[in-house]
OpenMM code with the backbone's topology and positions (N, CA, C; nanometers):
from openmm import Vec3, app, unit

residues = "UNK UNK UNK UNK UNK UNK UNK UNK UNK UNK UNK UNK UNK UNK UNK UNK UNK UNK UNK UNK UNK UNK UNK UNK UNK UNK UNK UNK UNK UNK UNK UNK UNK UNK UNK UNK UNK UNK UNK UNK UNK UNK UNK UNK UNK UNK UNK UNK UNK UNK UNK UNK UNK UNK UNK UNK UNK UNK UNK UNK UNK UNK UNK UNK UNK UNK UNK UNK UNK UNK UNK UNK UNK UNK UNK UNK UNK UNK UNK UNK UNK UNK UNK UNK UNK UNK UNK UNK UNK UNK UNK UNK UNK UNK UNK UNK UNK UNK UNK UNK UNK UNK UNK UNK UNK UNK UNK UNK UNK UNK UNK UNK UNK UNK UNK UNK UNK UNK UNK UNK UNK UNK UNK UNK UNK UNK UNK UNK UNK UNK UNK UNK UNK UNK UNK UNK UNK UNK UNK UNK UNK UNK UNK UNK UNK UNK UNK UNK UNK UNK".split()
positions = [
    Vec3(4.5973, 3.1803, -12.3074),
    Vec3(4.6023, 3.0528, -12.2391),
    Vec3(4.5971, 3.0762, -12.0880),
    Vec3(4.5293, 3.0093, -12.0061),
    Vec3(4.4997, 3.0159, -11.8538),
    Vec3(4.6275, 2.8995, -11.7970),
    Vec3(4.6382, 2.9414, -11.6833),
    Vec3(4.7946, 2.9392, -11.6064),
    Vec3(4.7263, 2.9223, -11.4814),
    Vec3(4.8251, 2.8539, -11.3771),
    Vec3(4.7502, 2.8241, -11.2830),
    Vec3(4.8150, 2.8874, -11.1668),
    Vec3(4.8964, 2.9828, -11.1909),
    Vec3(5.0046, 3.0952, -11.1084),
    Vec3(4.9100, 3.1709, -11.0661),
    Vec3(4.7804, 3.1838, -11.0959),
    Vec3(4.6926, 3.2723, -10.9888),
    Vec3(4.6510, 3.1940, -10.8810),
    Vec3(4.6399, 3.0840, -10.8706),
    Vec3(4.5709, 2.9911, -10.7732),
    Vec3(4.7073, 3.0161, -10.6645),
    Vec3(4.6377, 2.9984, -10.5239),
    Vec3(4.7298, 3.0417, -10.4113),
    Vec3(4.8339, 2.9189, -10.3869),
    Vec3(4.9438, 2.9028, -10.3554),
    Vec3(5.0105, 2.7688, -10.3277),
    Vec3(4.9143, 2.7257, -10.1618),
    Vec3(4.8963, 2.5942, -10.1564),
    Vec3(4.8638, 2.5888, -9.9866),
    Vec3(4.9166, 2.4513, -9.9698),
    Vec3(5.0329, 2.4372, -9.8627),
    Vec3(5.0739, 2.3111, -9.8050),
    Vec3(5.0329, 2.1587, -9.8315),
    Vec3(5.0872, 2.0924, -9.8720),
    Vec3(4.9935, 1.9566, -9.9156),
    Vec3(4.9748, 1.9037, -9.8322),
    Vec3(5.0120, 1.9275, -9.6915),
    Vec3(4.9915, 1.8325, -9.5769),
    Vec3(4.8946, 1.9563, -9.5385),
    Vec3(4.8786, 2.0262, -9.5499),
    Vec3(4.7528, 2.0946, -9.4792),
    Vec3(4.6361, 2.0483, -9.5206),
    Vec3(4.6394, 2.0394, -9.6638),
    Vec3(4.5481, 1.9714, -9.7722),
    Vec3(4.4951, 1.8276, -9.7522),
    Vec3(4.5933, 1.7536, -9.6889),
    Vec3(4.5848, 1.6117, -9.6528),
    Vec3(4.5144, 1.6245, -9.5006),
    Vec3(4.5482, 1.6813, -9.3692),
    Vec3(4.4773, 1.6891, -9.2547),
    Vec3(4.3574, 1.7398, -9.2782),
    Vec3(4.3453, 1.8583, -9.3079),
    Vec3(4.1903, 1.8898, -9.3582),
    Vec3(4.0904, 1.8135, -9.4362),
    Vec3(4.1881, 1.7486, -9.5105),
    Vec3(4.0884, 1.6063, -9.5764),
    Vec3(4.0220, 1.5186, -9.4796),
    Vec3(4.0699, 1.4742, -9.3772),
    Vec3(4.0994, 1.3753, -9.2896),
    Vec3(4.0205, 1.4580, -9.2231),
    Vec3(4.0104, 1.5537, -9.1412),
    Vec3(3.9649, 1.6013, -9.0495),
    Vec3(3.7946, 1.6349, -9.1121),
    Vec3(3.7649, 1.6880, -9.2316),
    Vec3(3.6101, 1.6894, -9.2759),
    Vec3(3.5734, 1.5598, -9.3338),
    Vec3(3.6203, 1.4518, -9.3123),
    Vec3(3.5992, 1.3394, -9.3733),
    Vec3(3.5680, 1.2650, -9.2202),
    Vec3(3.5963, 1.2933, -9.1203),
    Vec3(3.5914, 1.2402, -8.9546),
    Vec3(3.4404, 1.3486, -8.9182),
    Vec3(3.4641, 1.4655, -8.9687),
    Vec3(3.3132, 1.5273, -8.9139),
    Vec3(3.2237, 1.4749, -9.0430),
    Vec3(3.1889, 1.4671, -9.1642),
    Vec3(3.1157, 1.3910, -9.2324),
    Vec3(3.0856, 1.2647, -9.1685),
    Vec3(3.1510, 1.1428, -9.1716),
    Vec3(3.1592, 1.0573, -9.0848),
    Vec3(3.0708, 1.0470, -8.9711),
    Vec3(3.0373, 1.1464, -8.8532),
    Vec3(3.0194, 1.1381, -8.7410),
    Vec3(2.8512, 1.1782, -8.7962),
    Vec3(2.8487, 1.2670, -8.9129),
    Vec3(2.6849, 1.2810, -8.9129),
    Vec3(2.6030, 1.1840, -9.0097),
    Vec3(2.7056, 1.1369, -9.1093),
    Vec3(2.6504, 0.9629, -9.2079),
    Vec3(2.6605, 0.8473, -9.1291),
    Vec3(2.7098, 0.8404, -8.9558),
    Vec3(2.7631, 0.7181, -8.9278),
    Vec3(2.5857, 0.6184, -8.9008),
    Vec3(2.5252, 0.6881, -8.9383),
    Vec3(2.3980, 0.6283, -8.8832),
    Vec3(2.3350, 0.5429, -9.0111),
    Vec3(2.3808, 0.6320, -9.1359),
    Vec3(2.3485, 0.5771, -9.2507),
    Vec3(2.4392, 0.4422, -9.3246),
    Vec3(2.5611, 0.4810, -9.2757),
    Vec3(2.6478, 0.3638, -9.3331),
    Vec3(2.6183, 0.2396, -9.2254),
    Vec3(2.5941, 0.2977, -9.0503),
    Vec3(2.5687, 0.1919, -8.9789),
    Vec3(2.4980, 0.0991, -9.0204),
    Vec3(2.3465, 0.0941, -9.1201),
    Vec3(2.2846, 0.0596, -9.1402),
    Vec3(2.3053, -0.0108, -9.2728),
    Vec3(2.4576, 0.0292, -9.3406),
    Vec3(2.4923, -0.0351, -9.5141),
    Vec3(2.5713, -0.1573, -9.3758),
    Vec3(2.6242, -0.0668, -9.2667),
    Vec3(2.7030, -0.2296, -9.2480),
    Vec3(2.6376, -0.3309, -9.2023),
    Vec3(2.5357, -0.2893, -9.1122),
    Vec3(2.4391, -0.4121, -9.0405),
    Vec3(2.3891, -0.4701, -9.1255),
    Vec3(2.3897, -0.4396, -9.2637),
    Vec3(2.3281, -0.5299, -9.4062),
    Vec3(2.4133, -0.6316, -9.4684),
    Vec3(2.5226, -0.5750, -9.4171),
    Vec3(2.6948, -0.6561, -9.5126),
    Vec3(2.6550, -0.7778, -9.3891),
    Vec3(2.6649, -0.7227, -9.2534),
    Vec3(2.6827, -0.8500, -9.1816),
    Vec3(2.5977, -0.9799, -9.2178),
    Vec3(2.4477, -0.9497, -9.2667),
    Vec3(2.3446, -0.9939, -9.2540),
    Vec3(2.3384, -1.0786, -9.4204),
    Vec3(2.4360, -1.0248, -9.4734),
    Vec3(2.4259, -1.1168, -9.5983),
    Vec3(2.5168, -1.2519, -9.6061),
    Vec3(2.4741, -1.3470, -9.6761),
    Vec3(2.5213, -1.4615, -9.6733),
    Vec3(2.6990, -1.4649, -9.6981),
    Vec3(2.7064, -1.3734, -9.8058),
    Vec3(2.8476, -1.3839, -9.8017),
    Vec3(2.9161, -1.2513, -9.8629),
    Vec3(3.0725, -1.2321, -9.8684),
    Vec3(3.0774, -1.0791, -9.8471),
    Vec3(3.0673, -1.0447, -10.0163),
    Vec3(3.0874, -1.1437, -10.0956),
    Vec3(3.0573, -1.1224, -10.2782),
    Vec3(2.9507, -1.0743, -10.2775),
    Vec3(2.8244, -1.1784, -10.1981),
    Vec3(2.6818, -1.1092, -10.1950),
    Vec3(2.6870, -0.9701, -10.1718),
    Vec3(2.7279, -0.8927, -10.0898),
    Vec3(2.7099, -0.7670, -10.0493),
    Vec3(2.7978, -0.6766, -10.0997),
    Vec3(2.9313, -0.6997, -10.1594),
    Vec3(3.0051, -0.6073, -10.2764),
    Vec3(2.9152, -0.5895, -10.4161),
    Vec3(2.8111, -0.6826, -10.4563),
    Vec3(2.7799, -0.6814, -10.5643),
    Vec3(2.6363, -0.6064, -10.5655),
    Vec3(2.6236, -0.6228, -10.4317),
    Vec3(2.4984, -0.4932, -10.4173),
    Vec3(2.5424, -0.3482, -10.4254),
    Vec3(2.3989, -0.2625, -10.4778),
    Vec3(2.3427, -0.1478, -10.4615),
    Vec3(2.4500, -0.0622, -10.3761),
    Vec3(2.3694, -0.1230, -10.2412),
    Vec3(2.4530, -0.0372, -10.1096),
    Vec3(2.6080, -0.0532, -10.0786),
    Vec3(2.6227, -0.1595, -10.1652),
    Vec3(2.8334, -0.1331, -10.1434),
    Vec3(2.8778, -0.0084, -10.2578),
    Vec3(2.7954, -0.0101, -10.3683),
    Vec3(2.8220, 0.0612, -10.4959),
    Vec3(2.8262, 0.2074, -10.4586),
    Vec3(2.7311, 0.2314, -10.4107),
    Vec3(2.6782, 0.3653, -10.3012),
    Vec3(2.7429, 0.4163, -10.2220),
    Vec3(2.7580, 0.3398, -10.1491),
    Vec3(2.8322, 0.3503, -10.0162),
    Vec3(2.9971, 0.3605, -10.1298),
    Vec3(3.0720, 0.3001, -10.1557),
    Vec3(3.1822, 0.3426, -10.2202),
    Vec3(3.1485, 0.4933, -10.3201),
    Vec3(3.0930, 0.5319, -10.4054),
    Vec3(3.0605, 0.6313, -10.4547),
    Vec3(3.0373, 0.7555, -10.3162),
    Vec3(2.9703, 0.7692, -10.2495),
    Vec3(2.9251, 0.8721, -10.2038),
    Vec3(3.0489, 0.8534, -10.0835),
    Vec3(3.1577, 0.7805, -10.0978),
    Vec3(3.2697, 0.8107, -10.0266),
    Vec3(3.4269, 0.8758, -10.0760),
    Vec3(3.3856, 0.7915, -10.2037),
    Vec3(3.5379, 0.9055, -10.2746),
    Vec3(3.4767, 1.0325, -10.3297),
    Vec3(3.3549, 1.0373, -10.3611),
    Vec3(3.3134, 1.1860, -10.3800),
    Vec3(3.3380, 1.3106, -10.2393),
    Vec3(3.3017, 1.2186, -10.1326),
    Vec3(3.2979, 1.3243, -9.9971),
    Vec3(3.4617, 1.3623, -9.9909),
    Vec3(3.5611, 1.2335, -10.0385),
    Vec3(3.7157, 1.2781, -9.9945),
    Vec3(3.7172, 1.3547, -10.1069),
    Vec3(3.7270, 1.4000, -10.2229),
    Vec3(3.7721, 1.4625, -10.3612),
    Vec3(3.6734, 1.5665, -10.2760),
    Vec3(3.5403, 1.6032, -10.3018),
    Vec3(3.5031, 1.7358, -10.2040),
    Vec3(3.5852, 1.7903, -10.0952),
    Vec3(3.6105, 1.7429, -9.9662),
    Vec3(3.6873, 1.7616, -9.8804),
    Vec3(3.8250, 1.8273, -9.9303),
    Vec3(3.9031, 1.7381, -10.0306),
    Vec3(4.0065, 1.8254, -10.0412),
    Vec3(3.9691, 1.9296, -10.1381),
    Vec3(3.8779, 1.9420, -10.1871),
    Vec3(3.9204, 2.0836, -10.2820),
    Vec3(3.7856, 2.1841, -10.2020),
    Vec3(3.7258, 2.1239, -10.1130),
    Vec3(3.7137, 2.2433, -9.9861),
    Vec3(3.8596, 2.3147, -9.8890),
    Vec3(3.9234, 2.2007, -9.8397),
    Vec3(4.0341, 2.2555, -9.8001),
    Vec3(4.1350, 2.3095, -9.8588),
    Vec3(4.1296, 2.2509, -10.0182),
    Vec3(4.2516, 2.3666, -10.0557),
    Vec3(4.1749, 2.5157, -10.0431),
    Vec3(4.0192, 2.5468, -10.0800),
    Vec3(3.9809, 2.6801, -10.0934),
    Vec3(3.9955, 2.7613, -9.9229),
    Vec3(3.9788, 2.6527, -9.8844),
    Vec3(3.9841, 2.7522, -9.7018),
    Vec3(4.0932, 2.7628, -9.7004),
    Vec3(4.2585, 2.6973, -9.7408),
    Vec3(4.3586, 2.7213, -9.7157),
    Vec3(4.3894, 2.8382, -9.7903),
    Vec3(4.3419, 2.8243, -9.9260),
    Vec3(4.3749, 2.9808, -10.0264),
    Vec3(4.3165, 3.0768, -9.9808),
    Vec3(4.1966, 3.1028, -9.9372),
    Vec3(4.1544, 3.1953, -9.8411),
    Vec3(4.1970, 3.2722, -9.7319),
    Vec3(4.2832, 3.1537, -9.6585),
    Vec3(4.3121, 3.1669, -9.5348),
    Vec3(4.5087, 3.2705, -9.5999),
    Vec3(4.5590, 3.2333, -9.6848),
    Vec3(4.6478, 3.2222, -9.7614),
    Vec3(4.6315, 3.3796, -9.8030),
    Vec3(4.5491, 3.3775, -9.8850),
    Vec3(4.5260, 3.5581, -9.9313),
    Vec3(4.4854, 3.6408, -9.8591),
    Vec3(4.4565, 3.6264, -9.7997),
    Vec3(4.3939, 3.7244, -9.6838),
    Vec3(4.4700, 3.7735, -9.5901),
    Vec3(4.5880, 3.6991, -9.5767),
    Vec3(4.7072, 3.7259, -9.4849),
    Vec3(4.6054, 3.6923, -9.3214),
    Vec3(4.5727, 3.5765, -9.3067),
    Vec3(4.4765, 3.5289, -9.1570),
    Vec3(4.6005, 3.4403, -9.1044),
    Vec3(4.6650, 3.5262, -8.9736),
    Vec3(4.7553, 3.4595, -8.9058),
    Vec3(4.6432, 3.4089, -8.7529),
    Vec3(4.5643, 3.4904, -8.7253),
    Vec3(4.5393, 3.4801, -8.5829),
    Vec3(4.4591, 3.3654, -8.5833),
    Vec3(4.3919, 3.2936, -8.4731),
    Vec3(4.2791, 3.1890, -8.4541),
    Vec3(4.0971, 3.2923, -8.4613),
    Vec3(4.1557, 3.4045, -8.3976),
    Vec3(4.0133, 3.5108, -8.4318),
    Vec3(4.0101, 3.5064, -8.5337),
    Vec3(4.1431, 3.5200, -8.6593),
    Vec3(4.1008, 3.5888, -8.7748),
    Vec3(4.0293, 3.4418, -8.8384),
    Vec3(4.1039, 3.3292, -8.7916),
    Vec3(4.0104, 3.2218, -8.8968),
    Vec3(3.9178, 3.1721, -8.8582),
    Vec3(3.8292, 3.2214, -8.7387),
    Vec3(3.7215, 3.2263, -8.6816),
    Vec3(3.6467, 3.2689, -8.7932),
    Vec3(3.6451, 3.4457, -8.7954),
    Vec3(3.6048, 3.4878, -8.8599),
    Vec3(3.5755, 3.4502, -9.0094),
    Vec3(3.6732, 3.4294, -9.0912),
    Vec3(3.7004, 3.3879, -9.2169),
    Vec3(3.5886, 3.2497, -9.2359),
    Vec3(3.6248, 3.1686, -9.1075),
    Vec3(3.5277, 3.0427, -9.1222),
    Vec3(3.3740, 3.0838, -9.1168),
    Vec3(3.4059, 3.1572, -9.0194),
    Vec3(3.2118, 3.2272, -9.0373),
    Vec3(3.1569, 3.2762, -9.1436),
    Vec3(3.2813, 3.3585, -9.2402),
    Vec3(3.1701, 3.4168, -9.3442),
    Vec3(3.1888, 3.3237, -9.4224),
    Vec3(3.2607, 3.2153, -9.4493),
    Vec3(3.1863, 3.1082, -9.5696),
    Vec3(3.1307, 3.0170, -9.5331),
    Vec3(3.0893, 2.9802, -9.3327),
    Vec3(2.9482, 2.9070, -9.3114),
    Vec3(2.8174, 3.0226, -9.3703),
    Vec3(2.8313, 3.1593, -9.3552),
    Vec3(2.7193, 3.2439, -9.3976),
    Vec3(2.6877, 3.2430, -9.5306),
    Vec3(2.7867, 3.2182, -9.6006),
    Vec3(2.7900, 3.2514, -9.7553),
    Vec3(2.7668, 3.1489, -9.8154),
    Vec3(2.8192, 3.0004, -9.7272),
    Vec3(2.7931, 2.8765, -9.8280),
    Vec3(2.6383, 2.7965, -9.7368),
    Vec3(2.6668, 2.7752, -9.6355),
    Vec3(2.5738, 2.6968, -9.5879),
    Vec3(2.4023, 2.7731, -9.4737),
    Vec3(2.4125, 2.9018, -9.4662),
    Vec3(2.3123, 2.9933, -9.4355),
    Vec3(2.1791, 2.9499, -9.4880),
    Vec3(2.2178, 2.9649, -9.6054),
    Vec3(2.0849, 2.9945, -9.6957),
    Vec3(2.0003, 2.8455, -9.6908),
    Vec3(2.0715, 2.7368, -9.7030),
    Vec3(2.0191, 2.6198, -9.7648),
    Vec3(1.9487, 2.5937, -9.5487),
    Vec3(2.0113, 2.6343, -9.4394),
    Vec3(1.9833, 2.5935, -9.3362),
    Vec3(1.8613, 2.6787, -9.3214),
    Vec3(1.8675, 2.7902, -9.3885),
    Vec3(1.7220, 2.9147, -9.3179),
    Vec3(1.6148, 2.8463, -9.4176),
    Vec3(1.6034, 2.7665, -9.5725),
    Vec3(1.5469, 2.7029, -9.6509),
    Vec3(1.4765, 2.6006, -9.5659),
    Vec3(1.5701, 2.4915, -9.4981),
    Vec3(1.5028, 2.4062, -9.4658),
    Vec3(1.4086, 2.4346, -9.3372),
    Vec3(1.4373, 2.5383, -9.2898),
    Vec3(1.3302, 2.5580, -9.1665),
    Vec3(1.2164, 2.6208, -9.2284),
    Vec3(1.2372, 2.7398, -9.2500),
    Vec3(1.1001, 2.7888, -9.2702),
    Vec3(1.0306, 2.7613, -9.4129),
    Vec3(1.1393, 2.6952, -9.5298),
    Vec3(1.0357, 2.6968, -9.6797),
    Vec3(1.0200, 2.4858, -9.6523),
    Vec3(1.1196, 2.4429, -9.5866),
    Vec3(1.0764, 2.2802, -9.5901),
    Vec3(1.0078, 2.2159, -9.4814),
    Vec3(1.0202, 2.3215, -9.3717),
    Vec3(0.9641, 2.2703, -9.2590),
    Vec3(1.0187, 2.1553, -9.1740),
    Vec3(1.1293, 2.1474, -9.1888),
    Vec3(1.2058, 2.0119, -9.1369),
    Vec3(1.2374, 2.0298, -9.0371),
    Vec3(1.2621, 1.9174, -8.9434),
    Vec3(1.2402, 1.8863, -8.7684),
    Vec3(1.3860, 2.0436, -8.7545),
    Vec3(1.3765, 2.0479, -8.5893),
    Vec3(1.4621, 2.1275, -8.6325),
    Vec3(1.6035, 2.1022, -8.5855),
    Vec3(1.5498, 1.9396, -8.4952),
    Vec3(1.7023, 1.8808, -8.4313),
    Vec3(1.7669, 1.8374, -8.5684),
    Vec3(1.6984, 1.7669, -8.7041),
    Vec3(1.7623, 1.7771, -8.8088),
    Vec3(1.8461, 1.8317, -8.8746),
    Vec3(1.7680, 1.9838, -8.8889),
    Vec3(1.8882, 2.0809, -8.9175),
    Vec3(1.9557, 2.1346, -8.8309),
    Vec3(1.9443, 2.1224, -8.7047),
    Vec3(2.0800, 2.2075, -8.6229),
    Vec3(2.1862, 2.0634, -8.6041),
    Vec3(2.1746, 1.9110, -8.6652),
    Vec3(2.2761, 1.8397, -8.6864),
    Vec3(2.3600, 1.8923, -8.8062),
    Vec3(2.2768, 1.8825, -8.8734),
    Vec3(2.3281, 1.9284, -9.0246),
    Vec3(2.4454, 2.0833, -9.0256),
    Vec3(2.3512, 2.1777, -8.9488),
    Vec3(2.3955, 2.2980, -8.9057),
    Vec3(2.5616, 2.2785, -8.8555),
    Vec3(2.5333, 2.1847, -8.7595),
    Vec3(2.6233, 2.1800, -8.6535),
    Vec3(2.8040, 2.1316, -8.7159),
    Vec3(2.7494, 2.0740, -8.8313),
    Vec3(2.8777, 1.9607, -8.8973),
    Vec3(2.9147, 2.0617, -9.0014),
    Vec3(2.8179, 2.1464, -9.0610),
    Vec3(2.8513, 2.2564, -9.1582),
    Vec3(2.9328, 2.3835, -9.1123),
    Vec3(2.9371, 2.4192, -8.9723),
    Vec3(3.0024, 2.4809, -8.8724),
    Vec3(3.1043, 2.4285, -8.8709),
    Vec3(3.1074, 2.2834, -8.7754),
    Vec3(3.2845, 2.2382, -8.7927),
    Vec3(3.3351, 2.1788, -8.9009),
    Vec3(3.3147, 2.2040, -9.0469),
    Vec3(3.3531, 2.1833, -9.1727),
    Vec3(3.3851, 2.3270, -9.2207),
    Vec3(3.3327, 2.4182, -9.2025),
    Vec3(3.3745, 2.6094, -9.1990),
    Vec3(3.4917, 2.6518, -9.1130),
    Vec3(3.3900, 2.6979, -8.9604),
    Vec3(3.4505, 2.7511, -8.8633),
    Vec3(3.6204, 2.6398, -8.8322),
    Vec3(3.5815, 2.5300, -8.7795),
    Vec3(3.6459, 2.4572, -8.7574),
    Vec3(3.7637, 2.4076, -8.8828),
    Vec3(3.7583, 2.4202, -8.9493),
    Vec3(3.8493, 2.3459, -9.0352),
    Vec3(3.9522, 2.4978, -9.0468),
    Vec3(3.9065, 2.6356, -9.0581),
    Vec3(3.9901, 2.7405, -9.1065),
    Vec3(4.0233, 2.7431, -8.9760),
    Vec3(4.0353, 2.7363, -8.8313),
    Vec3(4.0815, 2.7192, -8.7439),
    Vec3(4.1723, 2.6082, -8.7540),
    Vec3(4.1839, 2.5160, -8.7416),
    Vec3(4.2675, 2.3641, -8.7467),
    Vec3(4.3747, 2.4532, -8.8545),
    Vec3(4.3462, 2.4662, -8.9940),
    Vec3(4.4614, 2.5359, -9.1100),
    Vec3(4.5403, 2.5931, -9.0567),
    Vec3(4.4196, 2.7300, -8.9380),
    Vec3(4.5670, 2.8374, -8.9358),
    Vec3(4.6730, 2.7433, -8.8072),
    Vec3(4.6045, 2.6718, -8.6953),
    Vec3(4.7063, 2.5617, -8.6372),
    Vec3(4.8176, 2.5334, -8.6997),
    Vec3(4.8023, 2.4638, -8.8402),
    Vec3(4.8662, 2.3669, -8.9291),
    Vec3(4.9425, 2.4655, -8.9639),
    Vec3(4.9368, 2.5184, -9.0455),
    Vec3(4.9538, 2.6074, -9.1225),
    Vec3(4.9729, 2.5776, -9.2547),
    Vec3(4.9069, 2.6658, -9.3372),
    Vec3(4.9021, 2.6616, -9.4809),
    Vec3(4.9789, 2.6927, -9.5852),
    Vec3(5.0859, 2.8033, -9.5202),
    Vec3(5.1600, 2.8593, -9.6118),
    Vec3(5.2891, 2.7562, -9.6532),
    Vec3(5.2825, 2.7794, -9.7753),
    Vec3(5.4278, 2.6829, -9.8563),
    Vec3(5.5583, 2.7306, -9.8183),
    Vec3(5.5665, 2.9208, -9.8223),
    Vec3(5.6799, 2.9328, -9.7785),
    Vec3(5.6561, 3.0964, -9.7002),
    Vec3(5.6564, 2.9946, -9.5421),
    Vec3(5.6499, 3.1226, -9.4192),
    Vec3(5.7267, 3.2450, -9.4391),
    Vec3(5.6569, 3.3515, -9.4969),
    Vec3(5.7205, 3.4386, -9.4658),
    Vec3(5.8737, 3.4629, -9.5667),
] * unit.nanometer
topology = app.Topology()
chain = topology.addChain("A")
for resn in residues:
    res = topology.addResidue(resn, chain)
    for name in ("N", "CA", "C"):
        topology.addAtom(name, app.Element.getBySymbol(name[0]), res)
């Protein structure tokens, strides 16, 4: 029978800011797309009309999916950050770098040279996948992750 005593403990409020905090950088790179679900809500006759649409359905879906992602990204950067024994801000520099290399590298070197896509596109994309890595295992070791210091 599988047990869940291997999984690292990591702070639930670390778990909760890191939610919050890749859910504010998501945010800042969809705000153009939802701008455009809201300028539609305004534009409909009434707000039933526009809950019962498509784009509210959507727009709610592809938002509790990003928070349920978010946190079980941050619990893995916190368990990471957790096993590894990463006290310093270098060390979760580092740590954040090799799982922007390991998770988001490949799909960014894809879209340039095998999709050909603009390239201010992907260095947005780039840029939010950085402070969702680098940035978030930085903010943790701030917070701190551990359940019981030491």
């Amino acid at each position: 029978m599988a047990t869940l005593h291997y999984l690292p403990p990591v702070k639930p409020s670390a778990i909760a800011l890191g939610t919050a905090y890749n859910s504010i950088v998501a945010g800042a790179v969809l705000a153009p797309i939802f701008g455009e679900t809201y300028h539609r809500a305004q534009a409909a006759n009434t707000k039933e009309e526009f809950f019962k649409s498509k784009e509210a359905a959507t727009a709610a879906a592809s938002t509790g999916s990003a928070v349920v992602g978010s946190a079980i990204q941050t619990y893995g950067v916190g368990a990471l950050i957790n096993a590894t024994g990463t006290l310093s801000y270098k060390g979760a520099g580092y740590l954040g770098a090799l799982i922007f290399f390991a998770s988001s590298a490949p799909s960014i070197i894809s879209q340039i040279f095998l999709e050909k896509r603009p390239i201010d596109t992907v260095a947005v994309g780039g840029l939010a996948r950085v402070l969702e890595t680098v940035g978030l295992s930085v903010l943790l070791t701030w917070w701190g992750t551990r359940t019981d210091p030491f």
